[in-house]
N, C-alpha and C positions, 0 to 999 in steps of 0.2 A: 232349493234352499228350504230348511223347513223354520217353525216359529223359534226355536233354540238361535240359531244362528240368525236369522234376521235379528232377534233381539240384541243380539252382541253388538251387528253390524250399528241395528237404532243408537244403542248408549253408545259405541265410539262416536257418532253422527251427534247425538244433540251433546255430547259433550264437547266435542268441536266448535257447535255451532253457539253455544254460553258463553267458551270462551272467545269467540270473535265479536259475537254480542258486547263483551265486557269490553273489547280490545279498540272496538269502533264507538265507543259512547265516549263524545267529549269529557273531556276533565276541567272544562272552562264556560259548560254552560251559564249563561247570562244569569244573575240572580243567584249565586254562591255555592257553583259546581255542582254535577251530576249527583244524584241519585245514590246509594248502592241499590245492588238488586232487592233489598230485603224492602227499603222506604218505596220507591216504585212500585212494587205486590201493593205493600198498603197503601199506598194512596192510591192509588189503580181500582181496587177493590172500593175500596171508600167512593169517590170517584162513580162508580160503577151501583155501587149497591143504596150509599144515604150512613146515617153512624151506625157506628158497631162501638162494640163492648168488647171486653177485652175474651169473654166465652163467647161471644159473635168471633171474632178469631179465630180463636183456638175451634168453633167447630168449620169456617171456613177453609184454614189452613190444614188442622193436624196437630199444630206442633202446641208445646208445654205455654201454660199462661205468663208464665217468665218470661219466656222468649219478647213476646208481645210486650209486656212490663218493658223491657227495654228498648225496646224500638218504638215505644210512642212516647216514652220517656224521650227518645234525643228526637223525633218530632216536632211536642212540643216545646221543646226547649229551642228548636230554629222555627217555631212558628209558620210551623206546615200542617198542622192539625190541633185544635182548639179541644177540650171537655163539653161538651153540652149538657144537660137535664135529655133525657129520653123522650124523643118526642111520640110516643107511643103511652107515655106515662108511666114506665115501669120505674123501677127504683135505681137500677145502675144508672150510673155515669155512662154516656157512650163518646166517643171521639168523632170528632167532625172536621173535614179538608177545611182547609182555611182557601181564602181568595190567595194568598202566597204559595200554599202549597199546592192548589191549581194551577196557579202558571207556571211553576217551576215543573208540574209534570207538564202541565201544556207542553212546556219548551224541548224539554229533553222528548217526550214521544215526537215531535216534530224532527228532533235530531235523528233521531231512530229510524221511524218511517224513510226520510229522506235517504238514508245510507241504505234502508232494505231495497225501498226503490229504484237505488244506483246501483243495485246485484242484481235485479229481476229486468232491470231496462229493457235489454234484449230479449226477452222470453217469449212465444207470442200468446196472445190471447188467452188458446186452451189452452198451454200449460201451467200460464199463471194460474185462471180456472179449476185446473185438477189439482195442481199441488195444495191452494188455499184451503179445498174439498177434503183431501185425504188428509192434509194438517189438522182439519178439525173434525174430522171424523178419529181419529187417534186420539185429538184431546176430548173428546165427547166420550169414548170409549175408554180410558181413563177415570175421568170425570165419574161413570157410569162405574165402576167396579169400586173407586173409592169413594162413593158415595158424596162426594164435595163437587159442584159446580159451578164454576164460572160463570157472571152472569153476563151478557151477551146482548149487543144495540138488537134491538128488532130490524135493524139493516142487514146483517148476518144470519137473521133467520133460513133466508133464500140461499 
């Protein structure tokens, strides 16, 4: 198999694997239902990083300042992420997770986890081991050619 055709096989594979993502996430998580994937990213990333701006976005992500316009627009408006002043003291406005929209990710990652957990139950040890490995050597190699990375517990380091 060379890299042409593995790459086919990858995109059928992680597109499979979004949609069973999408397909296994409650629709009745506690605290006024799941996520879509785009609110997840960002508070994830939030979460993950401290505030961003809405050009902390767009260079984290990729995608148009609009895009972000609307998605922190219907955030704030269910009060999952607050305006801040910049605690760095620059001039933008930056978005901040709220204690709401930490537990509503809390909850749903817990939901998540749990269902990944209940697919890997059986696996043993090393394969768990090598699959997590090559999972994140793909997204580090990735990450590495589009120049945007994830930022990642120092538990993961290892």
């Amino acid at each position: 198999m060379d890299a042409r055709e593995a790459g086919e096989r990858i995109e059928r594979e992680l597109l499979i694997l979004t949609r069973n993502r999408d397909t296994s996430t409650p629709r009745g998580v506690r605290g006024g239902g799941a996520l879509d994937r785009s609110a997840y990213a960002l508070l994830s990333r939030l979460e993950a990083q401290g505030p961003m701006s809405i050009p902390d976005f767009v260079e984290a992500f990729g995608f148009a300042a609009s895009t972000f316009t609307r998605q922190t627009s219907t955030l704030l408006r269910d009060g999952l992420v607050e305006r801040t002043l910049d605690p760095d003291g620059g001039v933008a406005r930056k978005f901040r997770i709220t204690d709401r929209g930490s537990a509503r990710l809390a909850e749903q990652r817990e939901e998540i986890v749990t269902g990944l957990a209940g697919v890997i139950a059986d696996w043993p040890a090393e394969r768990l081991q090598r699959f997590v490995a090559d999972l994140r050597q793909f997204n580090s190699d990735i990450e590495r050619i589009s120049g945007r990375s994830w930022p990642r517990p120092m538990a993961d380091e290892h």
